[in-house]
C-alpha positions as CSV (number, residue, x, y, z in Angstrom):
1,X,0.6,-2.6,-6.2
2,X,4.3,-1.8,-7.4
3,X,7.1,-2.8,-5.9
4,X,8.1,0.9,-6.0
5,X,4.6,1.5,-4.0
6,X,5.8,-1.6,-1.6
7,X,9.1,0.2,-1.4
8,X,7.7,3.7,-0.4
9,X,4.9,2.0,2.0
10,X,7.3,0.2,3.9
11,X,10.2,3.3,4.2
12,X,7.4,5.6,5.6
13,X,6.1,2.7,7.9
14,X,9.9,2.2,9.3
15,X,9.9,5.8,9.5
16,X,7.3,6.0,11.2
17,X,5.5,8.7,8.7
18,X,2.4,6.4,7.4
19,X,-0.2,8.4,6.8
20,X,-4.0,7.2,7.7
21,X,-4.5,6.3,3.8
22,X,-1.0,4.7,3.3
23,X,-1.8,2.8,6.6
24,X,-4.9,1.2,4.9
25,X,-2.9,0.5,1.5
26,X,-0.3,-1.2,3.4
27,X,-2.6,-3.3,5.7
28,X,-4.9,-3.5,2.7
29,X,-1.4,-5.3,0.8
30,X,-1.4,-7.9,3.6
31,X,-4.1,-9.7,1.8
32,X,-2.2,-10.2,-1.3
33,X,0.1,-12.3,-2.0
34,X,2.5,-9.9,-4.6
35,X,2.6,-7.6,-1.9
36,X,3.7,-9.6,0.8
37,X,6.1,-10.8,-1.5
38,X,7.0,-7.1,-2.5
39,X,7.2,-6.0,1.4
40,X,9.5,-9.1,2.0
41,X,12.0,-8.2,-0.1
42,X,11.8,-4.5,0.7
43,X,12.2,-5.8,4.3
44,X,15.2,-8.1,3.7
45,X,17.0,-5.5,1.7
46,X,16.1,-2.7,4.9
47,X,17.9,-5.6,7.1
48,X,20.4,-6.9,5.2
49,X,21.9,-3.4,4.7
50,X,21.2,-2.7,8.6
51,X,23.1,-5.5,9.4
52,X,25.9,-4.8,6.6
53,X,26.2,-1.6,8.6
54,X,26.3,-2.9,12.0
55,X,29.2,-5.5,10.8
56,X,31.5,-2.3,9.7
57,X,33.8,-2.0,12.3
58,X,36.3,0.9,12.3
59,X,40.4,0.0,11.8
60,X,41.6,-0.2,15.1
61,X,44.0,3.0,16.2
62,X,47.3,2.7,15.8
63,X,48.6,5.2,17.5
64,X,50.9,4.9,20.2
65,X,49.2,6.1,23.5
């Protein structure tokens, strides 16, 4: 499995758009260790970049109310 197949598996899982088939691929890539490693760092990146966003806090106003 690709890490661009890892990639695509594990956006339509978070998604929640797996298909039956991709289902099976993805549990199926449980059992192997490039793919666990391929999902990991699909999963960190998903995460990091989650958090990256959650940390961006707007300027505060400086208008005078």
């Amino acid at each position: 499995m690709s890490n661009h197949d890892s990639s695509y598996l594990i956006e339509q899982l978070l998604n929640n758009n797996l298909s039956r088939a991709e289902l099976d691929e993805f549990l199926a890539g449980l059992h192997n260790v490039d793919a666990i490693q391929a999902y990991s760092d699909v999963l960190e990146a998903h995460f990091n970049e989650l958090i990256r966003q959650n940390n961006h806090t707007p300027a505060p106003d400086t208008q005078a109310e």
